[in-house]
C-alpha positions in Angstrom: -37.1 -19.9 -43.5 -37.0 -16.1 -44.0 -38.6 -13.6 -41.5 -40.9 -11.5 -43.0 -39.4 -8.2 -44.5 -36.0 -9.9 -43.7 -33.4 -10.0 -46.7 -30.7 -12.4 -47.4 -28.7 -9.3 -47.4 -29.8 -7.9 -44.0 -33.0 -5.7 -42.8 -34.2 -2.4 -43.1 -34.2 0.2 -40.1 -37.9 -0.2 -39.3 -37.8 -3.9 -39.4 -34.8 -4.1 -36.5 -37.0 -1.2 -34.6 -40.0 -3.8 -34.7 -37.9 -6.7 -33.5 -36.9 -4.3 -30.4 -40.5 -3.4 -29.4 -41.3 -6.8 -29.3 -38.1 -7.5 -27.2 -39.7 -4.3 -24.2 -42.0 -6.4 -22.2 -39.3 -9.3 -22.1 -36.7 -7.1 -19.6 -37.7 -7.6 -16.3 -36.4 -6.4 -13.9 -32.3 -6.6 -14.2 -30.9 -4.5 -11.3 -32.7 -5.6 -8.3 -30.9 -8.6 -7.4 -27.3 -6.9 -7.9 -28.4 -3.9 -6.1 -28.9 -6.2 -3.2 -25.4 -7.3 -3.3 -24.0 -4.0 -3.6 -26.0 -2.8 -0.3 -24.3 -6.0 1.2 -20.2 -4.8 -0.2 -21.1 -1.0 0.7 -22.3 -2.2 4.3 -18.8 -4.7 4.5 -16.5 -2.1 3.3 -17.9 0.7 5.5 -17.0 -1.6 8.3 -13.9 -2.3 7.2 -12.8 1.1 6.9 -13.9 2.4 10.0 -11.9 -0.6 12.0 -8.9 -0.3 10.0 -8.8 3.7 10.9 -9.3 3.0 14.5 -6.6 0.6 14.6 -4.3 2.6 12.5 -5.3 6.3 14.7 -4.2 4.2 18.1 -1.3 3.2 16.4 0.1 6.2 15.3 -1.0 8.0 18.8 1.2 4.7 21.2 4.1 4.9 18.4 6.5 8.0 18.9 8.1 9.8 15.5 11.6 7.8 16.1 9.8 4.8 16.4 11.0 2.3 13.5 7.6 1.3 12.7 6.5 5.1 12.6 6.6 5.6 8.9 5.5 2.1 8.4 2.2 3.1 10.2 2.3 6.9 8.6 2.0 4.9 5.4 -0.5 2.2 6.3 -2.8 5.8 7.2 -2.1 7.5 3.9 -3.0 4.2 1.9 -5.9 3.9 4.0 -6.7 7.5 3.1 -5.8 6.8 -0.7 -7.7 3.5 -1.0 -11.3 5.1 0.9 -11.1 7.8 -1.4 -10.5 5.5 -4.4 -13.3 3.6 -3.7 -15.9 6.5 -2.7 -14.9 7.7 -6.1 -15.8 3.9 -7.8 -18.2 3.6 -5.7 -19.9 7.3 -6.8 -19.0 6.7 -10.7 -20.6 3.4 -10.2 -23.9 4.8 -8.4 -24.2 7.6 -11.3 -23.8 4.5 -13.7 -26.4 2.5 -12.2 -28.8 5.3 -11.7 -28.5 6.0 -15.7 -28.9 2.2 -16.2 -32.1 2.7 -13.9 -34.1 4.9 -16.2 -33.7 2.4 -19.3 -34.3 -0.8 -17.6 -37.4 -1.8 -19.9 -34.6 -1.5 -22.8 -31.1 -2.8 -24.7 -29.2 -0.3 -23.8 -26.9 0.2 -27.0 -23.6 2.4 -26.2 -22.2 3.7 -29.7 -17.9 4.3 -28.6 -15.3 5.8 -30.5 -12.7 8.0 -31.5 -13.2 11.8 -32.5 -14.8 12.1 -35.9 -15.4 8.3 -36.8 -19.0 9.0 -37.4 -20.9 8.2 -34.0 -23.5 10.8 -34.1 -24.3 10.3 -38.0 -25.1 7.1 -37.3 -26.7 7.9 -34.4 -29.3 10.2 -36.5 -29.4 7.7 -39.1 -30.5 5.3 -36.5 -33.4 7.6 -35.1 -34.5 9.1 -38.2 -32.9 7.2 -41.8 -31.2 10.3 -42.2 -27.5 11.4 -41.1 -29.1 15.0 -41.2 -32.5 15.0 -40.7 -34.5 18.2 -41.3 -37.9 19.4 -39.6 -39.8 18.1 -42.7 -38.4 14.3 -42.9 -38.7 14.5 -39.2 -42.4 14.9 -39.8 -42.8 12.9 -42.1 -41.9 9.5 -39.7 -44.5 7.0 -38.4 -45.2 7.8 -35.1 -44.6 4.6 -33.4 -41.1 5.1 -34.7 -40.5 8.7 -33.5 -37.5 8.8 -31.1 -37.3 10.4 -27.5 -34.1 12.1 -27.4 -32.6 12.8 -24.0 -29.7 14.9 -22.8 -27.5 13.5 -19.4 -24.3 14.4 -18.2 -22.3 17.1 -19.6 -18.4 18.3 -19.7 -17.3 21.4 -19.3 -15.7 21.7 -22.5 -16.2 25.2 -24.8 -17.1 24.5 -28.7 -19.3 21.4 -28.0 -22.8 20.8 -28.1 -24.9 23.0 -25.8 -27.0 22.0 -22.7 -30.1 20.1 -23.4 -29.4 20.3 -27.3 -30.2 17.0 -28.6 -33.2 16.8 -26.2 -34.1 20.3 -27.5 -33.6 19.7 -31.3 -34.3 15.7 -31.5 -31.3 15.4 -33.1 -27.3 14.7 -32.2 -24.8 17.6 -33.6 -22.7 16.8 -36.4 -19.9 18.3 -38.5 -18.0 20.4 -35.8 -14.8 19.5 -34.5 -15.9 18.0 -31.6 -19.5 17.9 -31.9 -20.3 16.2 -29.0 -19.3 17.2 -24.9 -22.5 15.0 -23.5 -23.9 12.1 -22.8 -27.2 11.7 -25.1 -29.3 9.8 -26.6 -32.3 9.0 -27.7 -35.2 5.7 -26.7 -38.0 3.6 -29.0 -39.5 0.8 -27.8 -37.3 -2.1 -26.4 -34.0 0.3 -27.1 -31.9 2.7 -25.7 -29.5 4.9 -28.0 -27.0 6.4 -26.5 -24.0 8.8 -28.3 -20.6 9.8 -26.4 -18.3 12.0 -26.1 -14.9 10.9 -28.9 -12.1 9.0 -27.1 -9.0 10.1 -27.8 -9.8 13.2 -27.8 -7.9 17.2 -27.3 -10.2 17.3 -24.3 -9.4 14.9 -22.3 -12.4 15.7 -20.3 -14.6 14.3 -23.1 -13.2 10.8 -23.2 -12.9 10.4 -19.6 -16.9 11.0 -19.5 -17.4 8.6 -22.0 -15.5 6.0 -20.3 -17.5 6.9 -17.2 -20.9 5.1 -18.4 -19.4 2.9 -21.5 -19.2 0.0 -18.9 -22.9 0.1 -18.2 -24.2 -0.6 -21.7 -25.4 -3.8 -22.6 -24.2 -3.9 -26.2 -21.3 -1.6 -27.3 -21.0 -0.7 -31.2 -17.5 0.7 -31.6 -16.9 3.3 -34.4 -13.5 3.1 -36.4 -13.3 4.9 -39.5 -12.1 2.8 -42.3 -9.7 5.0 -43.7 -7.5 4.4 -40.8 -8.7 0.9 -39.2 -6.7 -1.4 -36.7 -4.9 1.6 -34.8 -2.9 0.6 -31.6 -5.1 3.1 -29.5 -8.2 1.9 -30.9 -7.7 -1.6 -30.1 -6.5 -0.6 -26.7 -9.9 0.8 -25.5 -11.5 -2.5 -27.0 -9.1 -5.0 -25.1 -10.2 -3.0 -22.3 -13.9 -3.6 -23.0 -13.5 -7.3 -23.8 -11.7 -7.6 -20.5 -15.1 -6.3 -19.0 -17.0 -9.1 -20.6 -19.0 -6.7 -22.9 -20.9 -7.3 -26.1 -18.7 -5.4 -29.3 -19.7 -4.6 -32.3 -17.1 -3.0 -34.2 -18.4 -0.5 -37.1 -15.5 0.3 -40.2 -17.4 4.1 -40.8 -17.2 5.7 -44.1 -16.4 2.3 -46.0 -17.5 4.6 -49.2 -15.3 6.8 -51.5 -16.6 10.2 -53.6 -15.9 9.4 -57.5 -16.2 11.6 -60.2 -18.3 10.5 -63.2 -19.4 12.0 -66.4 -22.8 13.9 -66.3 -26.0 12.9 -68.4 -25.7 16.2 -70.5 -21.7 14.6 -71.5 -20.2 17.8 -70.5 -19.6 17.9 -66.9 -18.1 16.0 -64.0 -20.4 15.1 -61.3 -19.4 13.8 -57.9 -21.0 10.9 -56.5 -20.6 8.6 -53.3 -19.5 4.7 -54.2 -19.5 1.9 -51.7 -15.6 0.2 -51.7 -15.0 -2.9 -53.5 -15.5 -6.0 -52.4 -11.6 -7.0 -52.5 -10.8 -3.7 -50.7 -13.4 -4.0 -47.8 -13.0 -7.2 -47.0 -8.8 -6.8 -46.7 -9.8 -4.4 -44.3 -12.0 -6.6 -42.3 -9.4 -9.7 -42.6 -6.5 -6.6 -41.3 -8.7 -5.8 -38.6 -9.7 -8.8 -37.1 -6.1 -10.0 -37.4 -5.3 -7.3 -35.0 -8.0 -8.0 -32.7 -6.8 -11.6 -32.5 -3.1 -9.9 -31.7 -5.1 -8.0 -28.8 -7.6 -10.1 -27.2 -6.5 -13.4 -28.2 -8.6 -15.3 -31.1 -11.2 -16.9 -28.9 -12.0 -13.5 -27.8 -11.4 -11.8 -30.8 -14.1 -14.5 -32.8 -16.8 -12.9 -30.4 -16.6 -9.4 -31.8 -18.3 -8.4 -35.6 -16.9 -6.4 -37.7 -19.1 -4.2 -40.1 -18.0 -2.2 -43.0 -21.0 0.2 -43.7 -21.9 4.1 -45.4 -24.9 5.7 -43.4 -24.5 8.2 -46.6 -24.9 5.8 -49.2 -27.5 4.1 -47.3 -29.9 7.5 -47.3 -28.6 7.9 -50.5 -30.5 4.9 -51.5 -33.1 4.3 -49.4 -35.7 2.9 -51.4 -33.0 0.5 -53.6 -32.7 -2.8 -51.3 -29.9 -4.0 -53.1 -28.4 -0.5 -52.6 -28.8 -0.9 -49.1 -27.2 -4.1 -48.7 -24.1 -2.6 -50.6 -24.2 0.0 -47.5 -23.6 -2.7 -44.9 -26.1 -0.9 -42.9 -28.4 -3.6 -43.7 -26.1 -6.8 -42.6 -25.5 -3.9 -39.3 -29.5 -4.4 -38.5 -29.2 -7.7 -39.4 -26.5 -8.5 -36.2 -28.3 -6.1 -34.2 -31.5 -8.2 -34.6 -29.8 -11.5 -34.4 -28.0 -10.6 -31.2 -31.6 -8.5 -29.8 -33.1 -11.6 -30.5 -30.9 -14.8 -29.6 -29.0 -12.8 -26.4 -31.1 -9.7 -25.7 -32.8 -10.6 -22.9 -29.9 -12.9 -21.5 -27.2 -9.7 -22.3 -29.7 -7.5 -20.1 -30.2 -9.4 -17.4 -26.2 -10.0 -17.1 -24.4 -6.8 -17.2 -25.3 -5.3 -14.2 -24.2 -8.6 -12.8 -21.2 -8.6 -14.2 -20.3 -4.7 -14.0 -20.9 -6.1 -10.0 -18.8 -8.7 -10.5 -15.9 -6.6 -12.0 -16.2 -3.8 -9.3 -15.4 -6.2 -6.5 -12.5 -7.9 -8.1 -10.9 -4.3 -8.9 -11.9 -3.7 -5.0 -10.5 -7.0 -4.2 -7.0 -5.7 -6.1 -7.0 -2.8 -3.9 -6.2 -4.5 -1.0 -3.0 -6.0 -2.2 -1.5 -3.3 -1.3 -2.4 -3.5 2.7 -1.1 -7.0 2.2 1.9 -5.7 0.7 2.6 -3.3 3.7 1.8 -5.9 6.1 4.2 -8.3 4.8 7.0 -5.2 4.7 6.2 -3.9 8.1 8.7 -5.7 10.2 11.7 -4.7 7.7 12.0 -1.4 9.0 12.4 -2.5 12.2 14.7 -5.7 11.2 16.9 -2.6 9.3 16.8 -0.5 12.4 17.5 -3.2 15.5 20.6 -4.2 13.1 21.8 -1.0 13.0 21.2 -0.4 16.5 22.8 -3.9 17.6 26.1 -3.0 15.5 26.5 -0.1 17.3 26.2 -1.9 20.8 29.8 -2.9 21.4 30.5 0.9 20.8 28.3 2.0 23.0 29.5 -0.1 25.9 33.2 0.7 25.5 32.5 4.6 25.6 30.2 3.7 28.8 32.6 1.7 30.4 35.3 4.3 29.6 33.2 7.0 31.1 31.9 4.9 33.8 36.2 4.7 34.8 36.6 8.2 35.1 33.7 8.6 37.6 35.2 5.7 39.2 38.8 7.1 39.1 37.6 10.5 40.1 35.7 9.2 43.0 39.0 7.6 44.6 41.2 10.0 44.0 39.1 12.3 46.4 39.1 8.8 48.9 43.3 8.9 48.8 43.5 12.2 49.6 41.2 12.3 52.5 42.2 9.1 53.6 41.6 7.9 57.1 39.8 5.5 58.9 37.1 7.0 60.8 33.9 6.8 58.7 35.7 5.5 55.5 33.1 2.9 55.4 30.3 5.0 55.6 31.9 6.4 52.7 32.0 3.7 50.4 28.6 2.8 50.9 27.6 6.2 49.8 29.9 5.5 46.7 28.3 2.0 46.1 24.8 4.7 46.0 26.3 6.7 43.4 27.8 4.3 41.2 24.7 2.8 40.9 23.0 6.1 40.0 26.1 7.2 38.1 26.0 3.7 35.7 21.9 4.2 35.0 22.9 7.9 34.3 25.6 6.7 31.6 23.4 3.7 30.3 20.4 6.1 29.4 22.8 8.2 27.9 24.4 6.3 25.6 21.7 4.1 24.6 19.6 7.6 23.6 22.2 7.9 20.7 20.7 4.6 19.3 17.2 4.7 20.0 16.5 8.6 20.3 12.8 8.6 21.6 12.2 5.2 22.0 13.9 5.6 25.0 10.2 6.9 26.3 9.5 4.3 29.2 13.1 3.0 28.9 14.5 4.8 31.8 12.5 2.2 34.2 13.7 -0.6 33.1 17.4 0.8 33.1 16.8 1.8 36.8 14.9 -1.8 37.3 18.6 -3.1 36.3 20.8 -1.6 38.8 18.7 -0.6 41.7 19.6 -3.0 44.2 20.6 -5.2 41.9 23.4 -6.8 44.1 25.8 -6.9 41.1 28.7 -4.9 43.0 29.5 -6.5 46.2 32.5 -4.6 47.2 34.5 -5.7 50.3 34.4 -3.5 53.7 37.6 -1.3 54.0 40.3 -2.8 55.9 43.5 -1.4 57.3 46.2 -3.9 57.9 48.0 -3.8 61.1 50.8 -6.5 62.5 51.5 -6.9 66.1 55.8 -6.6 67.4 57.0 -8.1 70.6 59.6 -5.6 72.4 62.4 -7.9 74.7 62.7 -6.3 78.2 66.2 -7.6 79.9 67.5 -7.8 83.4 70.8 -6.9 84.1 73.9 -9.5 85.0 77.2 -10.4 83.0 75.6 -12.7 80.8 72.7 -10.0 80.3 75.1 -7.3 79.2 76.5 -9.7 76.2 73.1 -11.1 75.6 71.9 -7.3 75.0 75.0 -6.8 72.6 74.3 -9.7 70.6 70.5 -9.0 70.7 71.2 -5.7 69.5 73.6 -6.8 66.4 72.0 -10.0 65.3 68.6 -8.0 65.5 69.8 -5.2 63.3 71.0 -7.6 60.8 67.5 -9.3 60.8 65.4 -6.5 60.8 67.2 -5.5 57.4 66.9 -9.7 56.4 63.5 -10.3 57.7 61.9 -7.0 58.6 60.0 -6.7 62.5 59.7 -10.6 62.2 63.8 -11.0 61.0 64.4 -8.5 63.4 62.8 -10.5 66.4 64.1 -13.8 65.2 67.7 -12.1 65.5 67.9 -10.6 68.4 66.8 -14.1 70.2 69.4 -15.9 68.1 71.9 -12.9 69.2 71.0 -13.2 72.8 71.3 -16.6 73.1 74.7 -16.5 72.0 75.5 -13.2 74.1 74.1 -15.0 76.9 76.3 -17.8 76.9 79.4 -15.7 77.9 78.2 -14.0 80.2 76.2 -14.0 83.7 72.7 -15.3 83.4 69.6 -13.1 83.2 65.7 -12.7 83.1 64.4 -11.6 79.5 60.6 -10.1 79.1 58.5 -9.2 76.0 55.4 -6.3 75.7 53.6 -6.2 72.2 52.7 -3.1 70.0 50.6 -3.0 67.1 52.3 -1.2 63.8 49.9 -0.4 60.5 51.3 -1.2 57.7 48.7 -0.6 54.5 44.6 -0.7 53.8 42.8 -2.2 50.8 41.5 0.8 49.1 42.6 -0.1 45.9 41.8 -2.9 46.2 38.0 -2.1 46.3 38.9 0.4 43.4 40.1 -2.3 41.3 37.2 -4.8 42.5 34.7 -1.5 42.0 35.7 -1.1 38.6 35.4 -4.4 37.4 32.3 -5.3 38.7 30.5 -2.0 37.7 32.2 -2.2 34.0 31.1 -5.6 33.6 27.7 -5.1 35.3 27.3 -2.0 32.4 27.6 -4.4 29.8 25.1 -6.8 30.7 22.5 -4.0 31.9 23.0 -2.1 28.4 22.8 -5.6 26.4 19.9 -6.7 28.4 17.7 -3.7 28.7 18.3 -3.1 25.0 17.2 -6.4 24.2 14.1 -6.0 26.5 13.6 -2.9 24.6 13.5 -4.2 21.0 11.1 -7.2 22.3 8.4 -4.5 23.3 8.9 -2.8 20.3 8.2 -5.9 18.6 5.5 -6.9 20.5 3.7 -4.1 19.7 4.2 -4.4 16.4 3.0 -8.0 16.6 0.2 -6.3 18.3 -1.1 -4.6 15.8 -0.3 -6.3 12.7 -2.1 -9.6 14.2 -5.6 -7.1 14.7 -5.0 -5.1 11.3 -4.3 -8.8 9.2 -6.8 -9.8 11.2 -9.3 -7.2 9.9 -8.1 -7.3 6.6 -8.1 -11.3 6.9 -12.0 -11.0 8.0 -12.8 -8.4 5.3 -11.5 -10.5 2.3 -12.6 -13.6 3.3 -17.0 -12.0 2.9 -15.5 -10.1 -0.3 -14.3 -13.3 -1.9 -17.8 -14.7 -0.3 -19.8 -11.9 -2.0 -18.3 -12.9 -5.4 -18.7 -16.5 -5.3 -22.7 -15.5 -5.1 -22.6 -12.9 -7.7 -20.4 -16.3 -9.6 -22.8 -18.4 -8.7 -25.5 -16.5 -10.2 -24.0 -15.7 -13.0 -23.7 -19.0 -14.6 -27.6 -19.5 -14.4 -27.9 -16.7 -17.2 
C-alpha cells in the first residue's frame, strides 16, 4: 500500500520534509547516557596520567645519564608527553564534536561529504529551497513551515572561501567558486539537521581536515561523487574509513545529466538543453561503483551503502513533471532518505554517539600499545649493555692485576734496599694497609671504563670488598739463622795430631758439607789424629750465623693473593652492581605495568558497558 503523495518512483522534497517533522518529537534524549561514560574515561585517564608521570619523573631523577636504562626511561617520558597530548587533542576535537551534536539533538543530523566541486552545496540549496540557486523571490515564495534556519559554525582560515556568517546571513550555501565553501554550515527544519562541508581532497588542506573534524558525528552521511569521474581510489578511501566507523552512507553519483544540443521550435537554431543519462549508461556506472566498494569494504559492507545517480538541475528544471522528477533520481534520493528516516531514524540517532564513544576508546585503547611495547623492550638495553660490559671483564682484570704488580713490585724494591730487621714487621703491616687501599683504588678505576657513572654508590661496595676482608694473610717476616759448634782442644801428643787432622778433614767438609760438613770432618779428622798421638780433652762453644730472610717470599705470597683476590672483588662487585641495576629496573617496570595493567583493565571494562548497551539499540 502506497503512502499518500508517495510515488512508485520516489517522493517529492516536501513529502520527505513531512516525514522528518513527524520523526522531531521521536529523538529523545541521545547523548546523556554516553556523556556519562565519557565523564567516567576522562576521570580514569586523568589518573592514569598523573601516576604514570610520577613514576616516570622519579625514575628519571634515581637513574643517572650513563645509566642503560636512561634512554629507555627518557623515552617512556616523551611518549607519555606525545600520547597526553594526543589524547587532549581527541579528547578536544571530540568535545567540539559533541557540543555541535548538542545543539541538534531533537534532529537526524544529515552530514553531506565530498570531494571539491562534486556538487555538495547545490544540493544542499536544492534541499532547503527546490532550487540549486535560489533567488530572494522563490525564497519568498516557500511555505513557511518549510522555510529553513541556516546556521554558520566553525570556520578555516583559508582566503577565497565563503565569508563569516554567510550562509546564516544570506539563507543560502555559496556556489560556483573554486572552493566555495571554508565552513561548517548548514541549515535545520523540523526533525532534520543539514549540514554542508568543506571539499575533501582539497588545495587547502585546512579545508578537508575541518571537514573530517565533525563528519564522524553525523548520523547519516550522503557522500557526493561526481559521475563523470566515479569509483576514484581516493574517494573510496575516505568511505572505507567511514564504514570502519560504523556510519550510515549514502553515496550520491552528482551531475548524472549531460547538456545536448537540439534543434529550436523556429527550425533555425541550436538550443542547449540538460538530459538525464541513459538508463544503460547510469546504471554501468552504478554496477562499476559498487564493484569497487565491494573491492574496499568487503561485500557485506559494501551491500549497506546506496548508491544514487541524480541531477538537482534537471530536477528544478522540471519541478512540476513527476515523471521528470523520477528521471532526476532526486526522487528515489527522498525516497531512501525517507525509508531510512523512517525504518532506522530514531535507532541511527540514538546509536551514534554511542558508537563515536565506542570508537574513541578503542583508538585510546591502541594508544597504549605503545607503553606495552616499551615495557616489553626495556630490559634490552640493559641485556645489550651488561654483555658488553661482561666481555670486557677479563680485560679489565688483567690490566688491574698488571697494575696492581707494579705497586707491589715497587713497594719491595724500596723493602730490599732498606732491608733490616728492626721494625720490618711494622712495615709490612703498613704495606698489607696500602695494598688494600691500593687494589680498591685500581678496582674503581678500571671498572669506571665500563660503567662510567653508574659507578655512583659503587665505591662502597668495592671498599665493602677489601676492607678487612682477610683475603691476604701474609706470613710475619723471618730471618733465618743456624747455630755452629766451635771445638776447643787441650794440649798433649795425641792433641797436636788430633788438631791436624781436625783442621784438614774439617776444611775438606766445610767445602763437602758446609758448617755442618765442616763439623762432621773435623770430628772424623780428630779422631783419627788422636789415635797417634797423646790423649786430650776436646770442648765445644756455639755461635749463631744468619744465613737468609723470607722477603720474597711474602712478595711472591703478596702478589698472588692480592692478584687473585682483585679478580674476585672486580667479578663480584660488578655482578652486585648489574643486580641493583636490575632491581631497579624491576622496580619500576613492576609499578609502571602495574599502572598500565590497572588502567586497561577499567578501559576494556568501560567498553564492554558502552558493548553492552549497544546491542539493545
Amino acid at each position: 500500500m502506497k503512502r499518500e503523495g508517495f510515488s512508485a518512483t520516489g517522493m517529492r522534497r516536501t513529502e520527505l520534509l513531512a516525514s522528518f517533522a513527524e520523526l522531531e518529537g521521536k529523538f529523545s534524549d541521545s547523548l546523556g547516557w554516553a556523556k556519562v561514560q565519557e565523564q567516567a574515561f576522562e576521570d580514569l585517564r586523568q589518573s592514569f596520567m598523573a601516576t604514570i608521570e610520577q613514576q616516570l619523573k622519579r625514575a628519571a631523577g634515581q637513574l643517572p645519564k650513563a645509566h642503560p636504562a636512561h634512554g629507555q626511561i627518557t623515552a617512556f617520558i616523551e611518549l607519555m608527553r606525545s600520547t597526553k597530548d594526543e589524547w587532549n587533542a581527541k579528547v578536544a576535537g571530540r568535545e567540539k564534536g559533541v557540543r555541535f551534536q548538542e545543539d541538534f539533538d531533537d534532529s537526524l543530523l544529515v552530514f553531506v561529504n565530498g570531494k571539491v566541486k562534486s556538487g555538495k552545496s547545490s544540493f544542499g540549496n536544492y534541499m532547503a529551497w527546490g532550487h540549486t540557486d535560489p533567488t530572494a523571490a522563490l525564497k519568498q515564495q516557500v511555505d513557511s513551515a518549510y522555510v529553513p534556519e541556516f546556521f554558520s559554525h566553525e570556520k578555516t582560515g583559508v582566503q577565497g572561501g565563503d565569508e563569516a556568517g554567510e550562509a546564516r546571513s544570506r539563507r543560502e550555501f555559496r556556489v560556483g567558486a573554486i572552493e566555495a565553501t571554508s565552513t561548517i554550515q548548514g541549515f535545520r527544519l523540523p526533525g532534520l539537521t543539514w549540514v554542508d562541508s568543506p571539499g575533501l581532497h582539497s588545495m587547502n588542506a585546512e579545508n578537508g581536515e575541518l571537514a573530517k573534524a565533525y563528519v564522524g558525528h553525523a548520523d547519516l552521511i550522503l557522500y557526493t561523487m561526481k559521475s563523470d569521474a566515479p569509483g576514484r581510489e581516493s574517494d573510496m578511501s575516505e568511505i572505507q574509513q567511514l564504514v570502519g566507523k560504523e556510519k550510515k552512507i549514502v553515496l550520491l553519483l552528482t551531475g548524472s545529466d549531460d547538456v545536448e544540443e537540439d534543434v529550436a521550435p523556429d527550425g533555425l537554431s541550436l538550443v542547449k538543453k540538460v538530459v538525464m543519462k541513459d538508463a544503460a549508461r547510469s546504471g554501468r556506472q552504478v554496477d562499476y561503483v559498487r564493484k569497487v566498494l565491494e573491492d574496499a569494504c568487503g561485500a557485506e559492507l559494501a551491500a549497506g551503502i546506496d548508491i544514487v545517480p541524480v541531477s538537482a538541475r534537471y530536477a528544478q528544471l522540471h519541478a512540476g513533471d513527476e515523471a521528470r522528477l523520477a528521471e532526476s533520481g532526486v526522487g528515489a534520493l527522498f525516497g531512501t532518505l525517507h525509508r531510512i528516516a523512517c525504518s532506522e531514524g530514531v535507532r541511527i540517532k540514538q546509536r551514534t554517539p554511542i558508537v563515536n564513544l565506542h570508537h574513541f576508546l578503542k583508538a585510546c585503547h591502541a594508544d597504549l600499545a605503545p607503553y606495552q611495547a616499551l615495557i616489553a623492550g626495556f630490559r634490552q638495553p640493559l641485556h645489550d649493555a651488561k654483555g658488553r660490559a661482561d666481555k670486557r671483564l677479563n680485560t679489565i682484570v688483567h690490566a688491574a692485576q698488571g697494575e696492581l704488580q707494579g705497586f707491589i713490585d715497587q713497594y719491595f724494591e724500596r723493602f730490599e734496599a732498606g732491608r733490616h730487621e728492626a721494625g720490618l714487621d711494622a712495615q709490612l703491616a703498613a704495606f698489607r694497609k696500602d695494598l688494600n687501599a691500593q687494589m680498591q683504588e685500581i678496582a674503581k678505576t678500571h671498572l669506571a671504563a665500563v660503567f662510567e657513572d653508574m659507578m655512583s654508590g659503587f665505591a662502597t661496595a668495592i671498599a665493602d670488598s677489601y676492607q678487612d676482608s682477610g683475603l691476604l694473610r701474609l706470613p710475619d717476616f723471618e730471618v733465618k739463622k743456624v747455630t755452629e759448634q766451635i771445638p776447643r782442644v787441650k794440649s798433649g801428643t795425641r792433641g797436636r795430631n788430633s788438631v791436624i787432622g781436625s783442621a784438614l778433614l774439617g776444611t775438606l767438609g766445610f767445602f763437602l758439607g758446609g758448617p755442618a760438613g765442616a763439623g762432621i770432618g773435623a770430628s772424623i779428622g780428630g779422631a783419627l789424629g788422636g789415635a797417634s798421638g797423646d790423649s786430650a780433652s776436646t770442648s765445644f762453644s756455639e755461635i749463631e750465623v744468619t744465613v737468609g730472610d723470607n722477603l720474597q717470599e711474602i712478595r711472591l705470597q703478596a702478589l698472588r693473593q692480592a692478584q687473585q683476590a682483585l679478580d674476585t672483588g672486580i667479578r663480584d662487585a660488578a655482578g652486585a652492581l648489574w643486580r641493583s641495576v636490575e632491581q631497579e629496573v624491576d622496580g619500576l617496570l613492576d609499578a609502571l605495568a602495574a599502572t598500565i595493567g590497572q588502567f586497561d583493565t577499567r578501559l576494556q571494562a568501560l567498553v564492554a558497558v558502552i558493548e553492552q548497551k549497544q546491542e539493545t539499540l
